[in-house]
Backbone bond lengths (Angstrom), bond angles and torsions (degrees), N, CA, C in turn:
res aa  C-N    CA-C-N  psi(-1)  N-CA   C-N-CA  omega(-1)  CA-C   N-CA-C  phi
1 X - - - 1.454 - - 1.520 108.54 -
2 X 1.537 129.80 122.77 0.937 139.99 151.54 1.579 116.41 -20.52
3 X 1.428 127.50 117.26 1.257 134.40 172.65 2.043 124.71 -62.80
4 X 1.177 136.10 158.78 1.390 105.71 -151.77 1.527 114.44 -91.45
5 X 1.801 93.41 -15.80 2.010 78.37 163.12 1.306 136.79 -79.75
6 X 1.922 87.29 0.17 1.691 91.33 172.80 1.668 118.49 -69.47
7 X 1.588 113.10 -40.29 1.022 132.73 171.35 1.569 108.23 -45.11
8 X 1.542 114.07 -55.84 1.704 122.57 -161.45 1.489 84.57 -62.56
9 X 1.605 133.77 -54.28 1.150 123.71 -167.97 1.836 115.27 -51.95
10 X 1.097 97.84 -77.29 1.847 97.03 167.42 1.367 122.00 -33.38
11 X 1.220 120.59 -26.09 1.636 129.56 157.22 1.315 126.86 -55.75
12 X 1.443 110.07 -48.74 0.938 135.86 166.93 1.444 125.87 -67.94
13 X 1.478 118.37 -34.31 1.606 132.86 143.49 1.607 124.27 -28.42
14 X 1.438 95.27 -54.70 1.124 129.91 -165.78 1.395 114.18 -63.58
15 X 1.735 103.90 -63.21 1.394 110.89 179.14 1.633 111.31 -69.60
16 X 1.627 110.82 -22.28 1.543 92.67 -179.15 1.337 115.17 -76.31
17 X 1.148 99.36 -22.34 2.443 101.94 174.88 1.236 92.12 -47.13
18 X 1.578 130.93 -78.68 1.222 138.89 177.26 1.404 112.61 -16.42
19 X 1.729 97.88 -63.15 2.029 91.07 -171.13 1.758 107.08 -53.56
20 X 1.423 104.41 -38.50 1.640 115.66 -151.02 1.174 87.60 -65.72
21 X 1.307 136.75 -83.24 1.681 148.96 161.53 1.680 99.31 -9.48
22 X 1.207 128.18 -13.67 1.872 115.29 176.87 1.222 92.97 -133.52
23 X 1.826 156.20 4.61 0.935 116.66 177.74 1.318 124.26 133.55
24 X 1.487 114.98 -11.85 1.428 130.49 -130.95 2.072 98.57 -95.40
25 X 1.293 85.26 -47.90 1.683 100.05 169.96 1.554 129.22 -82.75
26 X 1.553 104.16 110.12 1.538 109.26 172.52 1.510 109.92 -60.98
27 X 1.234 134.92 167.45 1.380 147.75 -135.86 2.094 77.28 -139.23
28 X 1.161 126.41 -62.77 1.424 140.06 159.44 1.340 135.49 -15.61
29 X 1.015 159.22 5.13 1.715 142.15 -141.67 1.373 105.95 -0.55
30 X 1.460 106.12 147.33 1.779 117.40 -179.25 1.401 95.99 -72.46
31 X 1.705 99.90 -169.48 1.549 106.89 168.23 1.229 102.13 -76.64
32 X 1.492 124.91 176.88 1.409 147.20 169.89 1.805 95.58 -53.56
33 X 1.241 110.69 -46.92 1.537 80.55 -168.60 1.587 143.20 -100.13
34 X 1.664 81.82 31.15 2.127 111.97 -173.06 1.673 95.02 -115.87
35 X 1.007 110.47 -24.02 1.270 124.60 -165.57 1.476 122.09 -37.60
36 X 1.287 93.34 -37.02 1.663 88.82 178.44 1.511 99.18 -107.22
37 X 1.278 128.71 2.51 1.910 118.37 159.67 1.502 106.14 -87.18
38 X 1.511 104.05 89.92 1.623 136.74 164.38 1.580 93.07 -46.90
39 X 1.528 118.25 145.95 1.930 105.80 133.91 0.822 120.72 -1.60
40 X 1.635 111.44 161.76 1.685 95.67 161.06 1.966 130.00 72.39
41 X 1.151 92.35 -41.99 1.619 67.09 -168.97 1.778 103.36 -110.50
42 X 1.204 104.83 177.12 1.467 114.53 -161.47 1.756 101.72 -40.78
43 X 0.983 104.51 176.89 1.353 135.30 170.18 1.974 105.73 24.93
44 X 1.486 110.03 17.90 1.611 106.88 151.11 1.083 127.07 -59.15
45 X 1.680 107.03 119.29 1.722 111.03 162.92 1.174 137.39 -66.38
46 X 1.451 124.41 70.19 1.805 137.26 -176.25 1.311 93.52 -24.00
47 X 1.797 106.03 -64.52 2.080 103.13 -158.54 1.251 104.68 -70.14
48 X 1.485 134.52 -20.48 1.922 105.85 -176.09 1.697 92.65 -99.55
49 X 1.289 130.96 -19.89 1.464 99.16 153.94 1.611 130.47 -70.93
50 X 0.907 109.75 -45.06 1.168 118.77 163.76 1.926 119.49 -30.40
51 X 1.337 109.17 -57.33 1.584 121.21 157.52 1.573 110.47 -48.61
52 X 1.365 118.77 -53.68 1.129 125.11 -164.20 1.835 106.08 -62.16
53 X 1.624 103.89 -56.80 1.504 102.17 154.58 1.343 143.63 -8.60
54 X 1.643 84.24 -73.43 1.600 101.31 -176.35 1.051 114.21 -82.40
55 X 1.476 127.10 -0.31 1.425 123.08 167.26 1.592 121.68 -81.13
56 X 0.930 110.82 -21.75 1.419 144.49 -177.54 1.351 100.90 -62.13
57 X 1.442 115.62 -70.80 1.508 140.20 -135.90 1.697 65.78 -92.20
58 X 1.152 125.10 -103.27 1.387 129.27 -167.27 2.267 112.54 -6.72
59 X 1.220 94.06 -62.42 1.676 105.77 177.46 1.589 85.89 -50.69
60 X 1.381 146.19 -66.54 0.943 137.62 -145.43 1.855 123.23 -76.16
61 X 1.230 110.70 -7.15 1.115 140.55 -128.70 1.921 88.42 -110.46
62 X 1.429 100.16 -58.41 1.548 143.13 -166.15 2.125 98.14 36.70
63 X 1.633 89.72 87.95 1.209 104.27 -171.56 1.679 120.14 -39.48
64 X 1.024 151.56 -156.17 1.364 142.76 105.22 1.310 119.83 -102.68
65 X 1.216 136.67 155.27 1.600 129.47 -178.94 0.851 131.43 -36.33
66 X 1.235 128.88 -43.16 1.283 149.38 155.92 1.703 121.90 -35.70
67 X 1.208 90.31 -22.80 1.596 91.67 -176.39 1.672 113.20 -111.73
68 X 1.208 97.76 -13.08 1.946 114.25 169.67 1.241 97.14 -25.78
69 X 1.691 123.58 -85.98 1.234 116.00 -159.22 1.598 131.22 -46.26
70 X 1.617 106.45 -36.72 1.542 111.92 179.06 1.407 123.23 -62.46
71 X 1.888 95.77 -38.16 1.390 93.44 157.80 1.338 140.89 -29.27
72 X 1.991 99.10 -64.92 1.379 113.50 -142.89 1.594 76.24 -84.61
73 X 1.442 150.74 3.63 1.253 149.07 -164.12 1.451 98.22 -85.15
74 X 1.769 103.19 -62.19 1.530 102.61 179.21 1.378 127.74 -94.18
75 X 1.437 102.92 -5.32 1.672 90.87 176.36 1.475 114.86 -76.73
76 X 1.587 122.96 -30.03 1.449 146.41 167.68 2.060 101.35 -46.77
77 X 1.431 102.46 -51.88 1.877 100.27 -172.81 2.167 93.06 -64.45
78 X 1.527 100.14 -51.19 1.818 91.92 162.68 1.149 162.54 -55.49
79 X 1.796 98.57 0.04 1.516 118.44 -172.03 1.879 68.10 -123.59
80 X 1.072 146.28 -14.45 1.598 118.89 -173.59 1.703 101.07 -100.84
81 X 1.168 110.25 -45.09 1.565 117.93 161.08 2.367 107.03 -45.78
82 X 0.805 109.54 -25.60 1.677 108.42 174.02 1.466 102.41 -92.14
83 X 1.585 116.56 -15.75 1.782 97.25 -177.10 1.234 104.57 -80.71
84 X 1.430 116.92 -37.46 1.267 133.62 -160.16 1.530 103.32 -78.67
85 X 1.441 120.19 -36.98 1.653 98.06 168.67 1.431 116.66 -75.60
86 X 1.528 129.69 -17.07 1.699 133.44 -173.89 2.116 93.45 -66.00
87 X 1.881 96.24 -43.34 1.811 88.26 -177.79 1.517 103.84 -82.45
88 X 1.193 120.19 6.71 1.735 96.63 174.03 1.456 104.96 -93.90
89 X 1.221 106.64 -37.64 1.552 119.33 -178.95 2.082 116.26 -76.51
90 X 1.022 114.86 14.10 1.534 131.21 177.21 1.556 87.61 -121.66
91 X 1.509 126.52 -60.10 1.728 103.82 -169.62 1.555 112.94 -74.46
92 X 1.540 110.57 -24.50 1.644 102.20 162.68 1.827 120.24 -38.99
93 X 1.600 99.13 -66.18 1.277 112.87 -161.14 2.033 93.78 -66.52
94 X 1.016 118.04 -18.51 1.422 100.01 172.88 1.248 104.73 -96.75
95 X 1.460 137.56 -21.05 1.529 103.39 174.83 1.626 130.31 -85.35
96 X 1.984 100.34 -1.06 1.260 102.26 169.48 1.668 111.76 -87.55
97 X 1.554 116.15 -8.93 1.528 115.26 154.48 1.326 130.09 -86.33
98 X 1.602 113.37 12.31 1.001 90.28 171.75 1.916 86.34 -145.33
99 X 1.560 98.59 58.90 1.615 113.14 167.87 1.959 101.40 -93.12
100 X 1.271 118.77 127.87 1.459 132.83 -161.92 1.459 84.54 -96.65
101 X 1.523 139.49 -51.22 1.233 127.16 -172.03 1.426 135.86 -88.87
102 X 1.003 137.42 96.69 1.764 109.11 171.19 1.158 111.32 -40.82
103 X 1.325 92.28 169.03 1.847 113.12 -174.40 1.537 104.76 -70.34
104 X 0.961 122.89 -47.21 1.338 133.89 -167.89 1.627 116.94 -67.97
105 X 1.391 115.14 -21.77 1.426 128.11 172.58 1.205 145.94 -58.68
106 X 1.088 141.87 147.18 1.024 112.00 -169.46 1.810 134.88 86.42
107 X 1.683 127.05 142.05 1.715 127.08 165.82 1.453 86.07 -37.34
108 X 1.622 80.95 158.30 1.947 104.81 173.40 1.964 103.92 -77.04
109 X 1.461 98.63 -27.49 2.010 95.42 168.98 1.318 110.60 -62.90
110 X 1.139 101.24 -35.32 1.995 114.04 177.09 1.593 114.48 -44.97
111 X 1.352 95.45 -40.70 1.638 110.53 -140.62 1.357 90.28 -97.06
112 X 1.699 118.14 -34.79 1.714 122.81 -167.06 1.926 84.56 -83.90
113 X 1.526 122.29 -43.39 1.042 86.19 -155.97 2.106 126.36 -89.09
114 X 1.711 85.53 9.35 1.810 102.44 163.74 1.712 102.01 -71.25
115 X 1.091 101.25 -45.49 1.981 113.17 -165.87 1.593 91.01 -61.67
116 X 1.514 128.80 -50.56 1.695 112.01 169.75 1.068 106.57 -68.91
117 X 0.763 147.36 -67.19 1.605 147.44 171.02 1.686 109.89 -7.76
118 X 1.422 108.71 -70.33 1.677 117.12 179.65 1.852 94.43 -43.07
119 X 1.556 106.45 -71.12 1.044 114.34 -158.26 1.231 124.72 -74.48
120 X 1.713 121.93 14.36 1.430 107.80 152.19 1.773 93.99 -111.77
121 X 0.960 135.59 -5.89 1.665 135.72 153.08 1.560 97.29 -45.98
122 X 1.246 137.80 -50.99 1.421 142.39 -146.56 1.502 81.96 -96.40
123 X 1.641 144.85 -83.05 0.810 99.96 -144.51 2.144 118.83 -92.21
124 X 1.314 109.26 17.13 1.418 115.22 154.39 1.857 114.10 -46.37
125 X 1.194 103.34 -41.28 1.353 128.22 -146.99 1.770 89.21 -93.87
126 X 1.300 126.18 -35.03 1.574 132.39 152.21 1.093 134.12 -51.42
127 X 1.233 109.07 -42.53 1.753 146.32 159.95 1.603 105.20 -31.37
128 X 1.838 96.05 -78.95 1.260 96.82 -178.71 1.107 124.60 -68.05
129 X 1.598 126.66 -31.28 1.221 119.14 177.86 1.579 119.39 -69.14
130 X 1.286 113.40 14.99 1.760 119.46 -160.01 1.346 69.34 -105.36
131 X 1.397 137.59 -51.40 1.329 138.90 -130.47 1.128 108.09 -76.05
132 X 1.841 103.29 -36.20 1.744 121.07 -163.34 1.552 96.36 -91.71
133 X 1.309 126.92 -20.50 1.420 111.73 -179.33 1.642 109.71 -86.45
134 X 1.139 125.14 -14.68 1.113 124.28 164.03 1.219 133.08 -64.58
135 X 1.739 108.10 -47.24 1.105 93.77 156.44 1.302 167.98 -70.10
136 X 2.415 76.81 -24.73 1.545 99.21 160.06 1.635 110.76 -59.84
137 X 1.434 139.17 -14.35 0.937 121.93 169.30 1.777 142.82 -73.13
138 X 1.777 83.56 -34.48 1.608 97.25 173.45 1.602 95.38 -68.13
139 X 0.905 136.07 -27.45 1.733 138.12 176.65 1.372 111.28 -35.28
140 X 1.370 82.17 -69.59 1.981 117.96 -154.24 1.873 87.94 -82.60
141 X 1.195 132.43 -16.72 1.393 115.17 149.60 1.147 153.26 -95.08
142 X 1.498 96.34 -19.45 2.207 117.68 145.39 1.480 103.24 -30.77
143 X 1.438 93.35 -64.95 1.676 103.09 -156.52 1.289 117.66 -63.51
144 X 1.596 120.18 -40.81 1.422 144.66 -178.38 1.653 91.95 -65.31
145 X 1.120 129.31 -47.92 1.306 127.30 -176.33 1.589 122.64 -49.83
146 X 1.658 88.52 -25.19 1.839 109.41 -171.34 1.824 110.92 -71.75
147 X 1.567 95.82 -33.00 1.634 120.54 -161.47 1.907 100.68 -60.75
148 X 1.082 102.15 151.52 1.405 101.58 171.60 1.624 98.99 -109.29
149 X 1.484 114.72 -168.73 1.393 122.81 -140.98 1.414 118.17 -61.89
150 X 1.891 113.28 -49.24 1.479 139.90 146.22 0.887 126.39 -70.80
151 X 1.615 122.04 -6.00 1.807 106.95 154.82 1.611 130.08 -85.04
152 X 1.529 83.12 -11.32 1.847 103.94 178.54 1.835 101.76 -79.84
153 X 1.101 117.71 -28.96 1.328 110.85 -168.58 1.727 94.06 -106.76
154 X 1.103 146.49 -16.71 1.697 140.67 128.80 1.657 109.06 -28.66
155 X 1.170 104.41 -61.47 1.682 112.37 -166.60 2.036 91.26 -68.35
156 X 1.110 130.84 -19.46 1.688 122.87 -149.73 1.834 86.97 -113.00
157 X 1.243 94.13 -34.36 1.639 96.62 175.42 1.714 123.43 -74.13
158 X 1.321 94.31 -31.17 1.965 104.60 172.68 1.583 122.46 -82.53
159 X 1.421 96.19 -29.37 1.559 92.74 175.65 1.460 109.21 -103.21
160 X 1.350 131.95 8.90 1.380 132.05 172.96 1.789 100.89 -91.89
161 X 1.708 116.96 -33.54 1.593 119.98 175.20 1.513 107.26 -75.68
162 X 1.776 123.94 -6.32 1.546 129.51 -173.70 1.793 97.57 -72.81
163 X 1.734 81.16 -73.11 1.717 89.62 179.77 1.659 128.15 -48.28
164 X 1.229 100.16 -46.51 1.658 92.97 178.83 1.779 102.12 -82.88
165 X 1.113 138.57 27.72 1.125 138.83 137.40 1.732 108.12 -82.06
166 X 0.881 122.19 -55.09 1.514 140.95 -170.77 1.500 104.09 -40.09
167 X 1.760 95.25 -56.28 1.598 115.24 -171.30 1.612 100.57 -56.21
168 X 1.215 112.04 -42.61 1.426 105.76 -176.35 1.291 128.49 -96.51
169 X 1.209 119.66 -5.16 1.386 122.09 126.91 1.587 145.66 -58.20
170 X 1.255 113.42 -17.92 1.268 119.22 166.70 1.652 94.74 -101.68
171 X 1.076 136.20 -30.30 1.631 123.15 168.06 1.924 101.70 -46.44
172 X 1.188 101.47 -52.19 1.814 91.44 179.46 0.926 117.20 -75.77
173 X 1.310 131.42 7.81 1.568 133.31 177.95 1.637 97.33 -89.45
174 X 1.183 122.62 -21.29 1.623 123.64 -160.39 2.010 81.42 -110.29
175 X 1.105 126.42 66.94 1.240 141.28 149.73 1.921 99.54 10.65
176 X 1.280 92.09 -175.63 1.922 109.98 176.69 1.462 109.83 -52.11
């Protein structure tokens, strides 16, 4: 059985597809003084990268008027999709501070019945995130629908350089 920061890591895999797929990764380096808050780790700002992103992608994009509104349709569900992972990822880190048991504690019925417990918490928590990528998808295909021929392959070219940034950022998250 996989040990549990292996799990937090693949979680963490997980949720960054999600961010990358809405927005989450600037194409840019931050300023000097975010610089070393990677993904992932405590106290990262999803929504001003996330802004920073879409400012990017947008300049790159060079809309025509016509396409303003679809934008401001989905980049708005992508700056609300980044609040909502900063509050999932603040009530995570408080309900593992305010876990009363170690793992190890406790009858072995004790212990199986926290381990169901986690694991229908976990996959509720799959549920929704199935829920939110879907929609981020019907989103991200309104809008894509708007793009003409070279803005679709701008938009296929920026978020294909997001993820394989991502990938290798969560490769350094999984240490030596």
């Amino acid at each position: 059985m996989k040990n549990p920061l292996s799990i937090t890591r693949y979680a963490l895999l997980a949720t960054g597809a999600l961010l990358t797929s809405l927005g989450a990764f600037a194409a840019e380096p931050q300023a000097p003084s975010q610089q070393s808050m990677a993904p992932g780790e405590r106290n990262f700002d999803w929504f001003s990268h996330t802004q920073q992103t879409l400012a990017e992608l947008k300049g790159k994009l060079n809309l025509a008027s016509g396409q303003t509104a679809a934008w401001d349709t989905w980049s708005s569900g992508v700056l609300s999709d980044a609040k909502g992972q900063m509050a999932r990822m603040k009530d995570r880190e408080q309900r593992l501070a305010d876990m009363t048991h170690p793992w190890s504690q406790g009858t072995t019925p004790e212990r199986m019945e926290r381990g169901i417990e986690r694991l229908r918490a976990e996959i509720k928590r799959m549920q929704e995130h199935l829920t939110q990528l879907e929609a981020a998808q019907s989103r991200t295909k309104a809008f894509y629908d708007q793009l003409d021929t070279n803005q679709k392959t701008i938009f296929d070219l920026f978020w294909q350089e997001v993820q394989m940034r991502m990938a290798g950022e969560m490769e350094g998250m999984r240490g030596p």
